[in-house]
N, C-alpha and C positions, 0 to 999 in steps of 0.2 A: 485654503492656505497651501500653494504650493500643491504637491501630488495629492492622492488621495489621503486620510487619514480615517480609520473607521474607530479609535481608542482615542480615550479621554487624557489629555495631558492639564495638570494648574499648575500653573503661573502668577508667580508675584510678584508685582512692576513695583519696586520703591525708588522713589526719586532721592535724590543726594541730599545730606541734612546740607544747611546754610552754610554759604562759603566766601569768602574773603573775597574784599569789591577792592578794586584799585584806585588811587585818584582819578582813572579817567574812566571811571565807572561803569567798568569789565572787571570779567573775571582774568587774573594775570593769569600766565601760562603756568600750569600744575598748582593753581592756588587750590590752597588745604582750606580743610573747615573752619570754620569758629569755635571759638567754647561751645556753644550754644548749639554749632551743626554735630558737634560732636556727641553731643549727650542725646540730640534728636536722632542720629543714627541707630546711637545703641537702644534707644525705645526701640526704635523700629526693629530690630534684630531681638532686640525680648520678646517682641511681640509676635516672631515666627519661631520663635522656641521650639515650639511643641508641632508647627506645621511640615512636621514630615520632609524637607526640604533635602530634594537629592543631587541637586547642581549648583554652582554659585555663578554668576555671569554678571561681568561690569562693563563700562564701556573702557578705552582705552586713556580717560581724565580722573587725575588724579584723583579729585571730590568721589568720583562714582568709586573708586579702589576704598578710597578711606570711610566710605560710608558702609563698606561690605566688612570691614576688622572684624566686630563683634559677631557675626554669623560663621566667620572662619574658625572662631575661635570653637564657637561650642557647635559646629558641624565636623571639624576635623576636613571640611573639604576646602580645596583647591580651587580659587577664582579665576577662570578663564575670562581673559580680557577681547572684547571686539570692539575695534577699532568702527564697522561699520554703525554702532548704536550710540555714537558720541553727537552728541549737540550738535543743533545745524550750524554751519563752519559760516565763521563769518570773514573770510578773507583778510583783504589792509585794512578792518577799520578801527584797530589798536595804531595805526600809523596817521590816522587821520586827524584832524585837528580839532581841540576838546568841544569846541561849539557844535563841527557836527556830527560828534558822535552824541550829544546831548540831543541835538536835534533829530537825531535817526530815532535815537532810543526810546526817548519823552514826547513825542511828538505824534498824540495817539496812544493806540494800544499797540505794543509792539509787534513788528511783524515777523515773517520768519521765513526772510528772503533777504540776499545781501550781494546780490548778482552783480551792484553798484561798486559793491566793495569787492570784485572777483573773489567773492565767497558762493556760497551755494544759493540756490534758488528754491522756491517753494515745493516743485516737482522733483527736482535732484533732491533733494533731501527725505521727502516720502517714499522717493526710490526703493532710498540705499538703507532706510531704517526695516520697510518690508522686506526687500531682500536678503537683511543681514539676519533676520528674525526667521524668517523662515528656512533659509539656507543654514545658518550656522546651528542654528536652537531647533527650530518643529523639526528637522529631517533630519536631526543628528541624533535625537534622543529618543528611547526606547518607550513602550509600553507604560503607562502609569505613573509617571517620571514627574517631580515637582520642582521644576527651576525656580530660583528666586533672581531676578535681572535690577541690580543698582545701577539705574541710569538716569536721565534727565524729562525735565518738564516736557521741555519741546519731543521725546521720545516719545514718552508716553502719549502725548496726547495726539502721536499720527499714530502708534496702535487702536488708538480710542475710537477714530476716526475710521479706522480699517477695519474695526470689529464691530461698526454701527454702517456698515456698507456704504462708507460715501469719503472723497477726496478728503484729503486731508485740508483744515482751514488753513490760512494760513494766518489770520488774525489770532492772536494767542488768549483765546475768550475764557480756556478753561481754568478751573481751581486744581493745581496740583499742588499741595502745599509739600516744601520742603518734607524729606521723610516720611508721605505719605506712603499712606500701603494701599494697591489696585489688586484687587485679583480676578483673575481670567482662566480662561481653560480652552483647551481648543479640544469639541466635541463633533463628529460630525461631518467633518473637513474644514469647519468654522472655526475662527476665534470669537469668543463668547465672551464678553466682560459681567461675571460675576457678583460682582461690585465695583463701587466706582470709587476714585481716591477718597481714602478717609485717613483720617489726623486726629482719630480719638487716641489714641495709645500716646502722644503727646500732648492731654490736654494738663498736665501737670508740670511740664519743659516749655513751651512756649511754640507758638506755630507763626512761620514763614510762608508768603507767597509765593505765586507765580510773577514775574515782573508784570506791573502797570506803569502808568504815567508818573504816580506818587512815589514809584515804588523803587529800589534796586534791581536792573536787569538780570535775566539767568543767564 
């Protein structure tokens, strides 16, 4: 990751509780959570209570802000928002016509490429989530340091990718459910995934996917 690193840093990747779909089955621009993503947030944020947690980091969409409330609240710290760990940009395709954004989106497993729609591309997007990961977060923070980063499905699963040494997919195969919790550490010079998304801490709230075919897109 980036320069050398000889000290252990954890990191906890929680993805956004469930968030408000539009008729044309997107997420509208700064659309907030549901009941339901709400309460799944704040599991998620009980459930790092006691994790030591000494930086807050969101992406710069609203869902990832309103999913981090509950950990401001009882850390007293400050969420620093990066714009570079926001969901892969999907260009005009809120302008496009509802058949074929059904068709992009339903059409398969979805991908996470949108190059058609002068959005980002496969490779642009594993870019700029490594680079915004390492540049803003590993090489900014100290010694022993515990970020918690509320961001997206698609986020996480190109760190997932990047810390199993291989390109990021672009087919969107992995389970991240809504609010789960991932934890990693960068030991080594490596990022190390510690565990992989888990959705126990809401098995009493109710658990959201990652988009499929059946499903609502992220």
């Amino acid at each position: 990751v980036g320069r050398g690193y000889d000290y252990r840093m954890d990191i906890f990747l929680i993805r956004h509780g469930e968030t408000e779909i539009g008729d044309d089955h997107l997420y509208p621009n700064n659309a907030s959570l549901t009941e339901l993503g709400q309460r799944q947030a704040d599991a998620a944020c009980k459930a790092l209570r006691d994790a030591g947690i000494t930086h807050i980091f969101t992406s710069n969409l609203q869902r990832a802000k309103e999913s981090a409330t509950r950990a401001v609240e009882f850390t007293g710290l400050s969420p620093v928002a990066l714009e570079g760990l926001d969901e892969v940009r999907i260009g005009d395709l809120r302008e496009a016509p509802i058949e074929a954004i059904k068709r992009r989106l339903y059409n398969g497993v979805p991908v996470a490429d949108f190059t058609e729609f002068d959005g980002e591309s496969t490779p642009e997007f594993e870019e700029r989530i490594i680079y915004s990961f390492t540049r803003d977060i590993v090489e900014m923070l100290d010694e022993n340091t515990r970020p918690a980063l509320f961001v997206h499905g698609g986020t996480i699963s190109v760190l997932l990718d990047y810390a199993e040494g291989k390109r990021f997919e672009p087919l969107m195969l992995r389970e991240v459910p809504n609010s789960s919790i991932t934890v990693a550490n960068v030991t080594d010079k490596k990022l190390v995934i510690s565990s992989q998304p888990s959705a126990d801490h809401l098995a009493d709230i109710g658990v959201t996917h990652m988009a499929r075919p059946d499903r609502n897109p992220d």
